[in-house]
Each structure stands twice: as structure tokens, then as C-alpha cells.
N, C-alpha and C positions, 0 to 999 in steps of 0.2 A: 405402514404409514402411521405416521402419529394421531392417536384419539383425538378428535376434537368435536365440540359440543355443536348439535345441530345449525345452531346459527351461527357458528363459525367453519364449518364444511365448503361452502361458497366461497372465500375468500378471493379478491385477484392476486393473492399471492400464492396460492397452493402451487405444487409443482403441476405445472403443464403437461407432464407425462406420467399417465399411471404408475407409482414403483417406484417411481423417481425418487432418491431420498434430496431435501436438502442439503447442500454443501454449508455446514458454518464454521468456513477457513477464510484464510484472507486472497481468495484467489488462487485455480477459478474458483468460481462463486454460482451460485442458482441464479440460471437466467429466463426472461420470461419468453412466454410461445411464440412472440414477433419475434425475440432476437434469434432465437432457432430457427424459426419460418424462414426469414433474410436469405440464409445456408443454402437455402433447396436452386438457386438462381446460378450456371456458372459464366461468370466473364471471363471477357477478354482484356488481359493485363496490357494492352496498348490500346485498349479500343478507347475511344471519346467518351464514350457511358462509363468505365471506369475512371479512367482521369478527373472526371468530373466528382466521382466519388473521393477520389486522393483529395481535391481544392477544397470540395465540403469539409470534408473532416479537416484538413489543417483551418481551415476557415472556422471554424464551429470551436473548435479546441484554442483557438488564440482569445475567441471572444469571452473566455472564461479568468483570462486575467486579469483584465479591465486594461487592458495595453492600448489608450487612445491616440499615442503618439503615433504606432508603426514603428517602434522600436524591436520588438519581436518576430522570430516567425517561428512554423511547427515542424520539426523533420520527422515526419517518423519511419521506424526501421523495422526492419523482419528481426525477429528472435524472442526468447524469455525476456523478464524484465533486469534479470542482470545484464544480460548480452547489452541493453541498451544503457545500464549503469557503465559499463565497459565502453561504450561508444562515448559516452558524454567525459567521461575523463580520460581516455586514449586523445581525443581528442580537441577538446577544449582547455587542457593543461601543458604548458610547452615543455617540450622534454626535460626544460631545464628549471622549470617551475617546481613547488614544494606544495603539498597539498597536507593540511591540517581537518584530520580525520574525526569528527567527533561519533562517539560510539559508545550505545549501551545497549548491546543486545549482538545479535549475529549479522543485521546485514551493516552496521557499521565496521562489523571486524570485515565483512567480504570485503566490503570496499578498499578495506586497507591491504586486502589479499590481493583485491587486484592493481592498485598502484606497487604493490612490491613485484607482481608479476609482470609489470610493465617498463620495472626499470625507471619508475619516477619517485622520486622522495616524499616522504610527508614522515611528521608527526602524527601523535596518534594518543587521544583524550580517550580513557576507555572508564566510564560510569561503573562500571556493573551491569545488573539488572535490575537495579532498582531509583535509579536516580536517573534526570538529566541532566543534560549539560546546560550551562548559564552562562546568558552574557556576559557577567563581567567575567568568569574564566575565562573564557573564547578572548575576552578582550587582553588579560593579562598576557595569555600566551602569545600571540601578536606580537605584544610589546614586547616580549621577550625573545621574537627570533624573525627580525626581519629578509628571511629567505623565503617566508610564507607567502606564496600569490593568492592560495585559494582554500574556501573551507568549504568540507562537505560534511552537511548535516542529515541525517535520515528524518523527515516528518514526522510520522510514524514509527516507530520501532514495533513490527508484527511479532518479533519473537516475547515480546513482555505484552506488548500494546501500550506502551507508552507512548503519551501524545507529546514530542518534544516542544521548547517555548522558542518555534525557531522565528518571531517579529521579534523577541530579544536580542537573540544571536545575530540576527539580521542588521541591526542598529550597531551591534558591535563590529562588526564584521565591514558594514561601507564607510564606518567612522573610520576606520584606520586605513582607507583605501584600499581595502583588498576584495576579493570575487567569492562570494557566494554562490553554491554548488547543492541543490537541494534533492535528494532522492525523495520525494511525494511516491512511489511507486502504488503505498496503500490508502493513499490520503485524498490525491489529486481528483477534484469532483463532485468529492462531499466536504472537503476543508477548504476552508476561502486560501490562497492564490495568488490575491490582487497587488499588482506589481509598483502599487503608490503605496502597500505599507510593505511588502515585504521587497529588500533589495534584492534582485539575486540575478546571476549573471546567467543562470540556465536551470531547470527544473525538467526532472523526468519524471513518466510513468510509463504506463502497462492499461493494453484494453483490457483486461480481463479484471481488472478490480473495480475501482467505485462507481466508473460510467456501466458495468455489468454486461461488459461483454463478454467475447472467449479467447483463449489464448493464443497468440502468436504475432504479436508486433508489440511494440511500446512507441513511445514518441517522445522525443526533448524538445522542448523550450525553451529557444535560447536569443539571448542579443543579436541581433545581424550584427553586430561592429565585431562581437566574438568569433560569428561564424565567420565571415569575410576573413577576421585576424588567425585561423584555424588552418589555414594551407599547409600542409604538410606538416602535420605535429602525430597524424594519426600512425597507431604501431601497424593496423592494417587493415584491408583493400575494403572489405564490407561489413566491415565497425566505423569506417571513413564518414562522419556526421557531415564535415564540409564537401566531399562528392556526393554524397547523396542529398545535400541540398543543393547544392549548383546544378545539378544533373533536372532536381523536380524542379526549381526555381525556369530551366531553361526550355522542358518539355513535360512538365505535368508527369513527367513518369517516375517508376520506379528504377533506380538500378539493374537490380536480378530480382528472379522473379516474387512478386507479392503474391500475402496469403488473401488471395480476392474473394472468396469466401467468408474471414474471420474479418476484413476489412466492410464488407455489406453488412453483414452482422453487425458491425460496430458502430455504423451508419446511423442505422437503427434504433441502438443503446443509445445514442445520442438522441434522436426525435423523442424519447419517452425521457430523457435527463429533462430536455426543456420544458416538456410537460408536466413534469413535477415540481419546479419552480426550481430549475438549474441547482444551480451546489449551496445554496440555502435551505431549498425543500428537499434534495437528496442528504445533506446534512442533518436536517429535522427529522428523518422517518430514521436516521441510523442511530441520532441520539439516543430516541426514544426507546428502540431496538435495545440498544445496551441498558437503559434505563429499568425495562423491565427486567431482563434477564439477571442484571444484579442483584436487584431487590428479590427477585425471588431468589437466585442461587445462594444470596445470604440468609432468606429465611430459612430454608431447605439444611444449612448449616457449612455451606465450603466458605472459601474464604477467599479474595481476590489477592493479587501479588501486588496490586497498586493502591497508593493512598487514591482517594477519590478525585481530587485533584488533577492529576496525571494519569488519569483513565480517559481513554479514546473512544469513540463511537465508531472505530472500525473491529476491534477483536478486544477479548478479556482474557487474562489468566488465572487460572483457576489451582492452588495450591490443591495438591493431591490428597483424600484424606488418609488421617495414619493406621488405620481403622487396616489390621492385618490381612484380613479378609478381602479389602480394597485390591485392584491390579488394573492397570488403566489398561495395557491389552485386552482384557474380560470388559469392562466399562465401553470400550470403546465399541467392541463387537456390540454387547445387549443396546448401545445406543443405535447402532447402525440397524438392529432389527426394528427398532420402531422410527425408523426412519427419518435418522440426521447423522451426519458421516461431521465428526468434530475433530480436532487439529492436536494432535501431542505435543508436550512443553519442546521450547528449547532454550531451556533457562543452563545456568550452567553447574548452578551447585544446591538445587533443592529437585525435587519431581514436579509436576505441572503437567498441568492441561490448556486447550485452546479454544474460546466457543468464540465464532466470529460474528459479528454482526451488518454486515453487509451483503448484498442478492439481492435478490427479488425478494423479498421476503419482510412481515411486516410485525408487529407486539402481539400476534397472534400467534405467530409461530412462537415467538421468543415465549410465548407461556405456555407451549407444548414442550419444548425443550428443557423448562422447570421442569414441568411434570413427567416426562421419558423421566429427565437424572434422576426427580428422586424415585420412579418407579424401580430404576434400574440399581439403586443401591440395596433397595427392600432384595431384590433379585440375588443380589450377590450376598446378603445378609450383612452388609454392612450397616452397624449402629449407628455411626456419627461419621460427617463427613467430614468434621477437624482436623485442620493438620497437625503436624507436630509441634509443641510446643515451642522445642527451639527455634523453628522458623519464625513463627510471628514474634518472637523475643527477639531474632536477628532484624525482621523490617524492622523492627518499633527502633532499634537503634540507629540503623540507615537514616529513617526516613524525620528522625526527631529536629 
């Protein structure tokens, strides 16, 4: 476990279980001893006491939009969080619809993997890894191919941790009449949401990321006019977003069977979001989260992959130093011994690393987590954590 100074040994963020290392990935994530505690309970997937659990959570999860119309409602689905990025565009996109994919990093490429595995068209904006995407591009390409119905933007981009500017794209996107499509998968929770600034015709996530719970459902947010206009567009039976809301809209239930466990659990994560002051104060303590970890990993001597600007408060990228003696599998083991399990790049043309700033977890861990990296380079005898010259000669050109 990480050294930490007597008066910071107590904290309500340590891990709950002896041993336990911190998770700082973008999900799962370190959860706290309630949302584990939840677990120990088992329902029954048609009983009334669960059902009631299904209403809570879509009830609880819609009031996070600011949706005062009843314009909205919440489906949510058994699987990973792609499985349910695959629900939300199997299904909300008509076979004969074009989907403009904006993409800077890997899960905008997925997405585009799984519209081409679905047999629906889209374009396809591909940033890099160092840039996002911008309203007026979003706007120009529009104007430039009206077979476009819909654009999907990732929030988040976890493989850089870019914080996309999607109320920009968003303004471009309902000016020219077309559907906004938002993967939040790492955002939703601690990034505001609110459906009077941002347009969007449906928004997904994952319990396992910023409300902190553990893995095995996500949920989309979408239009009723969409879901209702949704009959038959799905490629199949239990990816189907429009049966499995007609199905819980008609009997509180799940289709097949729920992860009733991971959904108590998630119950849970929710009672301590509100007590933190919703996705304001869970946005505040992540900020902050990345705030320290920065500054200290810059003093320390690495380097991030983001201008500061487009640095997110869910995860950072950390360029690898060029220091020969460096090896991010040795790095990652000596981090794991003092106990924090950290995330490998998945940039596509430099090396990187991943420290996420999301969990349970609060500026206290993120300045143990200084202190492991640089204990851990002393360890490996690396001098300086600097990367290679040519890489920050390549941002400085990107990003000028």
C-alpha cells in the first residue's frame, strides 16, 4: 500500500480492503465499502423490491439532465459499455441513416468499427491524438453531405483523455437539423449533461465509471420521440434499446436476466453521488484529482500528452520517459507494488501511460501516486522522466 503520512492514514478514501490496490483507470474504478456492502444482498429479478430498484435508478439517472419537460427517458442494458454504444447506434440510427463519426483516439475509431459492422454508413473525422474536433468542422462537413442524419461524438476520449468541446458541436450539429449522438461513457456524472445547453438526441454511459460503481450494465438517454421512432431499426434481439424499453416502460422489468447485484450496487453509487453534491461536487473532487496529479507529475519531470486546456478531470496521459533504462511493463509492476494498478497508453504513434483520476479516491491519493512514480523511477534508475525530444517538437506543431 502506498506510504502515507500519519495524518493522512485515515482518510474516507483509502481502500476499504486491506491490499486493496487503487484502480487509477477509467473504469472499473476503486469503489467505496457501501457500494461493495450493496453486493452481499441477492434479489429477485421479478420481485417488486427489485423493480423498484430498475424505477429508482432510471428515475435518479434522468434527474441528472435537467430534462423538465419529460422529454427523456433511461434504458438501461446488461453488458460492457460498448455493448451498449452498439445498442444506442444499432438502434437509434435507421438502416438507411449516415452516421458522422467524430474521432480522436480509439473509442471513436470503435464506433466507426461498429457502424461498418452493422452495415450502416457514416463518415468519419479522425483528429489524431492530439486535437479535437470543432464546431465549425462538424458544421462544414454537414454542409458538405446531406445524407448525414447523425453525429457521434465521444465526451471523453479515455485513450488521450481529451475533454472534447462537445456544447460546440452540439450548436453545430442541431443548427443544421441533424441528431446528436454522445458517448459520455467516461464523463457522464462528473461532466454537466444538461439537455437546455447540450442538444442531443441520446447519450450513453456505464455504471462502472463516474457515478463509481462496478461493471456490468450501461444505460442510454434518449428522446422518447426517438425511442417510439426506433421500431425495428435494431440489427439484434438484446442490443434492441426500443424492446427493452417498451418491455420496462410496460412491466418495470428487465428483458433477460439483470445483473441484480451490480444494479444494488449501483443504487448505492448513486445515494453517495447525491451526497456529494451530484455532478458538480463529483466534478469538483475529480478536478482537483487531476489538478494535483499534474502538477506534481510535471514537477517530478514527465510530461502530459495534452495542452492544459483539453485536459480532462477523468484520466491524463503521461508521455513515456526516453530515459533507456525506463520500460512501462517494469514501471507498471514497481507501481503496482506500492499499491496503484495504472492504465498503458493507447496512443498510436508515441509510447504513453495512463493515471486516471476518478474512484473513490481523493488529492491525497493523487500525492501518493507522485510520490510511488517518482519512488519508482529512483528504482529503476531512471535519471529523468523526459520524453523524447521529437515528441514534444511534434505536439508543439499540432497543437500551435
Amino acid at each position: 500500500m502506498p506510504a502515507l503520512g500519519n495524518e493522512e492514514a485515515a482518510t474516507a478514501f483509502d481502500p476499504p480492503i486491506m491490499g486493496e490496490p487503487y484502480l487509477l483507470t477509467p473504469g472499473p474504478l476503486t469503489t467505496s465499502a457501501a457500494v461493495k456492502e450493496a453486493m452481499l444482498r441477492d434479489w429477485g429479478s421479478w420481485d417488486a423490491d427489485f423493480r423498484a430498484l430498475t424505477a429508482e435508478l432510471r428515475r435518479r439517472l434522468l434527474a441528472m439532465i435537467g430534462d423538465t419537460e419529460g422529454a427523456f427517458d433511461c434504458v438501461p442494458m446488461q453488458g460492457s459499455g460498448t455493448a451498449c454504444v452498439e445498442a444506442m447506434l444499432g438502434t437509434l440510427v435507421p438502416r438507411d441513416g449516415k452516421v458522422l463519426v467524430l474521432a480522436n483516439g480509439a473509442y471513436g475509431l470503435r464506433a466507426a468499427q461498429i457502424l461498418r459492422t452493422l452495415g450502416r454508413a457514416f463518415a468519419l473525422i479522425d483528429k489524431g491524438d492530439y486535437l479535437p474536433p470543432r464546431g465549425e468542422e462538424v458544421g462544414a462537413a454537414l454542409d458538405a453531405d446531406p445524407a448525414i442524419t447523425h453525429v457521434l461524438v465521444i465526451h471523453c476520449e479515455t485513450s488521450s483523455g481529451i475533454l472534447n468541446p462537445v456544447e460546440e458541436i452540439s450548436q453545430a450539429v442541431h443548427a443544421r437539423g441533424r441528431r446528436l449522438l454522445v458517448d459520455s461513457m467516461s464523463a457522464f456524472g462528473a461532466l454537466p449533461a444538461d439537455v437546455k445547453t447540450l442538444h442531443y438526441e441520446a447519450i450513453v454511459s456505464s455504471a462502472n465509471k463516474c457515478i463509481e460503481g462496478v461493471p456490468g450494465f450501461g444505460f442510454v438517454i434518449a428522446r422518447r420521440s426517438a425511442l417510439e421512432a426506433a421500431k425495428g431499426n435494431c440489427h439484434s434481439l438484446t442490443l434492441d434499446l426500443h424492446d427493452q424499453w417498451t418491455v420496462m416502460e410496460k412491466t418495470g422489468q428487465w428483458r433477460f436476466t439483470p445483473p441484480t447485484h451490480v444494479i444494488a450496487a449501483f443504487i448505492e453509487a448513486l445515494h453517495l453521488h447525491a451526497q456529494e453534491g451530484g455532478v458538480a461536487g463529483r466534478g469538483a473532487r475529480y478536478a482537483h484529482n487531476r489538478d494535483v496529479l499534474v502538477a506534481g507529475m510535471r514537477a517530478a519531470g514527465f510530461e502530459t500528452l495534452l495542452a492544459d486546456r483539453w485536459l480532462s478531470p477523468i484520466i491524463v496521459t503521461f508521455f513515456c520517459p526516453a530515459d533507456p533504462n525506463f520500460a512501462f511493463a517494469r514501471f507498471y509492476e514497481v507501481m503496482k507494488a506500492k499499491g496503484f494498478l495504472i492504465y498503458p497508453g493507447k496512443l498510436t504513434v508515441v509510447d504513453s501511460f495512463r493515471v486516471g483520476c476518478i474512484g473513490h479516491l481523493d488529492a491525497q491519493v493523487m500525492r501518493a501516486v507522485v510520490d510511488a512514480a517518482a519512488q519508482s523511477l529512483a528504482q529503476m534508475n531512471v535519471a529523468s522522466a523526459a520524453p523524447p525530444a521529437h515528441v514534444l517538437d511534434a505536439r508543439a506543431k499540432l497543437v500551435a
